[in-house]
N, C-alpha and C positions, 0 to 999 in steps of 0.2 A: 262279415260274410267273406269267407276265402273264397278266388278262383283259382280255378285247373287250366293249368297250360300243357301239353301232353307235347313236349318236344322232338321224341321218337316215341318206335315202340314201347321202351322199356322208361326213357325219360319223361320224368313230371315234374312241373315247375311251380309253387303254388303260392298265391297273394292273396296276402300277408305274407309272409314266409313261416311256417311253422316252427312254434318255437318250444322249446322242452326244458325241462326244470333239471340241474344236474347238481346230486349232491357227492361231495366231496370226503369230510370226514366228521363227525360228532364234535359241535359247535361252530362250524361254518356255515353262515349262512349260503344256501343254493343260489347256483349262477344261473341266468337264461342263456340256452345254448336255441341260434337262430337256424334253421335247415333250409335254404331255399331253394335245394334239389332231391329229391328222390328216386333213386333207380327202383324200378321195381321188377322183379324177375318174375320168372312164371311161376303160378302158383299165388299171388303176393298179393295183397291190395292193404288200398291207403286208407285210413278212417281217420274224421275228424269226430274227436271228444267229444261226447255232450256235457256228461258228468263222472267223475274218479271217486271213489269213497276209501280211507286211508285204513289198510288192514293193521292187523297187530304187530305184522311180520317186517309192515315198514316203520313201525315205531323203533321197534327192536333194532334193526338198522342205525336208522339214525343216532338214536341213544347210545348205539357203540356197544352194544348186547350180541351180535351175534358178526359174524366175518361179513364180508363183501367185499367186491372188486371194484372197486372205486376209480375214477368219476361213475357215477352212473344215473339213470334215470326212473325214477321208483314209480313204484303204482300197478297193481296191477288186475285191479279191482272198475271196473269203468263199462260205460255203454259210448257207443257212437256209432254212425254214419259212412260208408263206405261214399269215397268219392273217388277213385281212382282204384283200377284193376291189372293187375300183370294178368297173362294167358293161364286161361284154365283154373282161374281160381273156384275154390267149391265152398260150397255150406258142409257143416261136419253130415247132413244125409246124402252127399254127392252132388246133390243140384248146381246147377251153376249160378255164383256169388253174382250179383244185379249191383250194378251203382244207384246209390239210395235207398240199400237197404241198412234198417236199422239195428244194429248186431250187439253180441256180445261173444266176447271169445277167451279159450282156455291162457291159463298159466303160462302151461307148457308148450314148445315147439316137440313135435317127433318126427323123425326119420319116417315111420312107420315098418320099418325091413328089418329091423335089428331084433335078436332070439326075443327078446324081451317085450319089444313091440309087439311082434309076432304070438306073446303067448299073452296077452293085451293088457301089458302091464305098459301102457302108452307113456306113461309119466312116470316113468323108469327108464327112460328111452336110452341106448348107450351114448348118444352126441345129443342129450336132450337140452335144451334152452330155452330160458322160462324169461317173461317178461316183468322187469322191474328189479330185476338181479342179476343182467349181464351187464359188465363194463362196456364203456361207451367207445364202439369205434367206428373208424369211415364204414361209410355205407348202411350202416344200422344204428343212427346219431335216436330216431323216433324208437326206442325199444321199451318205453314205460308207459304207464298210463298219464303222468303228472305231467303232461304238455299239451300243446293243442290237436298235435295228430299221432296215431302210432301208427307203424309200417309192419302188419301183419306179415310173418311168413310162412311158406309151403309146411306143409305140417300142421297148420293149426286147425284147432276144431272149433269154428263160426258158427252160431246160432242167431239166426234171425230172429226179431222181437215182435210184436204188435207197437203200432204207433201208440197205441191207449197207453198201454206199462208204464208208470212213471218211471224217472232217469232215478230215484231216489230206491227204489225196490229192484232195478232190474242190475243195476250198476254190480250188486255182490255177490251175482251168478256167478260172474267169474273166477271166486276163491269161496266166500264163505257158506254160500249156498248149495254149490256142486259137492262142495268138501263135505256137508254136512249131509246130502243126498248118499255119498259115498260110504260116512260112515254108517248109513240106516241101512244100505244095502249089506254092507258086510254083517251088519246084526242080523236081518233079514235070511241069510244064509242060511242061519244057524237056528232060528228061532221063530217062528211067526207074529209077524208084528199085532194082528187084531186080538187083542186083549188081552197081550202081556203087560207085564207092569214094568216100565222102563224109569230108570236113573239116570239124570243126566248130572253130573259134576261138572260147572261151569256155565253162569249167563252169559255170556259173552254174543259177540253174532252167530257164532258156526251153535255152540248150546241152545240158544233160543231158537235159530233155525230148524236145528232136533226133534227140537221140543214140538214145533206146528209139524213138522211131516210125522212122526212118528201119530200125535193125536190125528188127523188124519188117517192113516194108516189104521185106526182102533184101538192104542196102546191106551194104557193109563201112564200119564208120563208124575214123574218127580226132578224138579230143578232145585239142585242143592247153590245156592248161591247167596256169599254174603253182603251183596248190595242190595238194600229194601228196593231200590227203586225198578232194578231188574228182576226181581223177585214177585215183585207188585206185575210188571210184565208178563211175565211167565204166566200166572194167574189170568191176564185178559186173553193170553191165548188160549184158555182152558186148562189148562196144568196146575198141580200139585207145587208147594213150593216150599224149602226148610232151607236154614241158615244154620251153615257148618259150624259160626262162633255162638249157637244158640249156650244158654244157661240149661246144664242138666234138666233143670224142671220146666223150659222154657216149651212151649205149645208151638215153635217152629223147629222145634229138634227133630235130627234127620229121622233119629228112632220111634219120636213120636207120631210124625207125619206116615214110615212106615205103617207102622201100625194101624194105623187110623186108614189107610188104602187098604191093606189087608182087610182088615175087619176080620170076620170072624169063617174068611174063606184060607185056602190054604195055597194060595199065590203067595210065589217069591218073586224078586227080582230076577228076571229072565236076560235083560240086556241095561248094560253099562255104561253109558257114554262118556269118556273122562273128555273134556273142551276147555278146560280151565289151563290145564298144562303143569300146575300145579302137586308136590310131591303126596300135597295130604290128601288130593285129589284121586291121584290114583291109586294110594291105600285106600281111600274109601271105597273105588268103585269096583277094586281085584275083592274087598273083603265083603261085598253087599251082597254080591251075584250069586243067583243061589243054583241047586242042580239044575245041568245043565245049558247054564247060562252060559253069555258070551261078554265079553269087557273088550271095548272102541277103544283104543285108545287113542286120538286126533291129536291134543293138545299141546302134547311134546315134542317140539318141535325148535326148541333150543336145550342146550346143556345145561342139567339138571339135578338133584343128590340121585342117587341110586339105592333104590327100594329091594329091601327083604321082602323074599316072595316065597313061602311055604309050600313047596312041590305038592307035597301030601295033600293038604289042601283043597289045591288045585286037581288033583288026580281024583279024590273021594267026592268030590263038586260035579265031576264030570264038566271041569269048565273050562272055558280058553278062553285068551288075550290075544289080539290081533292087532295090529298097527293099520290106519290111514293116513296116507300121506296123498295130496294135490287128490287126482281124479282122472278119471277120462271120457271120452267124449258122450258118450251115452247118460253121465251122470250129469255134464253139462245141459244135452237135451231135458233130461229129467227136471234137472235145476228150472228152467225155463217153463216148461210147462206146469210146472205148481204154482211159479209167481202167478204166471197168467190167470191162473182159476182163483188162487186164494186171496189177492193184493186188493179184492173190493169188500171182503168180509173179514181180513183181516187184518189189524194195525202195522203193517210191513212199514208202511212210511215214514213211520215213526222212530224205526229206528236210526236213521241217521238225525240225528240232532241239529245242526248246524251245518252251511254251505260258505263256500269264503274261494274268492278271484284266484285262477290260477299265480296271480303275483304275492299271494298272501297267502302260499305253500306254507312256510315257514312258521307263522301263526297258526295256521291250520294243523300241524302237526304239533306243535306243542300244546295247543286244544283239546288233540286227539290223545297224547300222553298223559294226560290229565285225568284220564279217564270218567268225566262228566257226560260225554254221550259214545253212546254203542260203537256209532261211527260217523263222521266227520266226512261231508263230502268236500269235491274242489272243483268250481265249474271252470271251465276255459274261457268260455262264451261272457263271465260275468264281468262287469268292471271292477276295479280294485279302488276302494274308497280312498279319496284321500289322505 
């Protein structure tokens, strides 16, 4: 149990001292970096961690797959508890932030003022800063999830939880959920979700999250994914399900399941979800979509081969491709209010497999690389076994 010691306005002193997990470079074990003061500006408030759950993006990281500015503090996937407030801080609806409330909050930090912000491309911000991918300096030591507090800043978009939500379901509003919110909306656009037939390329968290809002919404969904076990998944949440290394004659081939959803109506594949990130993935899902379909693409989101893509195609299809990237605030709200309805009739909790001591980060992510469960959480609060 941490205390608040509120020294000034802007000064907080907190016991235990908050400590944060700082990795360094691909095979170095993480140091604990100790915080035992936090300034908080207006705008700002303090959250202590409940639970983090370890995205793909911080695998990548660590494994030495994509850049970072190192030391830093990873995580950026989590639920917690506000225990300290600078002036004026808000919830993303304006209300004003309460101490002990239970939150989850964006990615991204925004300006909100910049052309960009402005045309509510929020997480495009031009000085945007995202939690769990800035390097670690004075003043902003808490800026990940993977420690015991993070120190939200002005910009960010907070969403208040229900006490009921388990820490297990609400923890991946913050990346996998809102992300997958985002890319149903961009489908959405173009397409009407109740009773299209949707593709999704990729089980992973943000696919399978697809997969339940989209069936929701009225699609008929398809999860191309070559893990039975995710596959098996996708099925409990009601969804179609085919395996991209099936054998031509095999009864999980994409073209068979096709078919077998079609039947003998004259529905095509209206919307694409690529979440795998995957090159044959997104052949798959730019060559599925049929007239006037739309293709997500989410999953690409490191450097990749570079796909032939047939204009004509694309022009006689009447179809487009679109990129998601993060989200913003409204898809967060969205994010949140589906868990809240769906997390008692649907297996959400399931999807994180396994939980392990913030000091047994390290294990935790090599767990998480392993690709054995969806996702990996890391409590703060729990003790580290012997």
């Amino acid at each position: 149990m941490h205390t608040v010691d509120r020294r000034s306005e802007h000064d907080v002193i907190v016991k235990p001292s908050p400590v944060a997990m700082v990795w360094n470079e691909p095979g170095r074990p993480q140091d604990a970096l100790a915080v035992p003061g936090v300034h908080l500006c207006d705008g700002e408030a303090l959250v202590e961690v409940e639970l983090a759950t370890i995205c793909g993006s911080d695998i990548h990281t660590v494994l030495g797959h994509r850049p970072a500015r190192s030391p830093l503090v990873l995580g950026h996937e989590q639920v917690g508890r506000v225990i300290a407030l600078g002036a004026g801080a808000v919830r993303s609806d304006g209300t004003p932030l309460e101490l002990g409330d239970r939150v989850v909050w964006s990615v991204t930090v925004s300006c909100g003022t910049c052309d960009r912000c402005r045309r509510g491309l929020t997480q495009k911000c031009r000085t945007l800063a995202k939690y769990g991918h800035e390097r670690v300096h004075r003043g902003w030591e808490l800026s990940g999830g993977f420690a015991t507090h993070v120190q939200l800043r002005a910009g960010t978009s907070i969403v208040r939880i229900s006490e009921e939500l388990p820490a297990v379901v609400a923890a991946p509003a913050s990346c996998a959920t809102a992300t997958a919110v985002a890319a149903l909306a961009a489908a959405s656009a173009r397409v009407d979700l109740d009773g299209a037939l949707v593709l999704i390329t990729g089980g992973g968290m943000i696919g399978l999250t697809a997969a339940a809002l989209a069936l929701e919404a009225g699609a008929t969904v398809i999860v191309s994914e070559p893990d039975a076990s995710r596959r098996a998944f996708a099925r409990r949440l009601g969804a179609l399900s085919a395996d991209p290394r099936a054998r031509a004659d095999g009864s999980e081939r994409l073209e068979s399941v096709l078919a077998a959803a079609i039947g003998t109506d004259t529905r095509e594949v209206l919307v694409a979800i690529e979440a795998s990130g995957a090159a044959a993935g997104v052949r798959t899902a730019v060559a599925k979509v049929g007239v006037g379909g739309v293709v997500v693409l989410v999953g690409s989101v490191t450097s990749g081969s570079e796909l032939c893509i047939d204009p004509e195609s694309l022009v006689r299809r009447l179809a487009s491709i679109t990129g998601v990237h993060n989200y913003d605030a409204r898809h967060l709200e969205h994010a949140v209010a589906f868990l809240e309805r769906a997390w008692r009739t649907l297996p959400l909790d399931e999807l994180v497999g396994s939980t392990h001591a913030l000091a047994k980060l390290d294990h935790a992510l090599d767990e998480a690389a392993s690709g054995r469960h969806i996702r990996v959480g890391v409590a703060p609060g729990r003790r580290a076994a012997p």
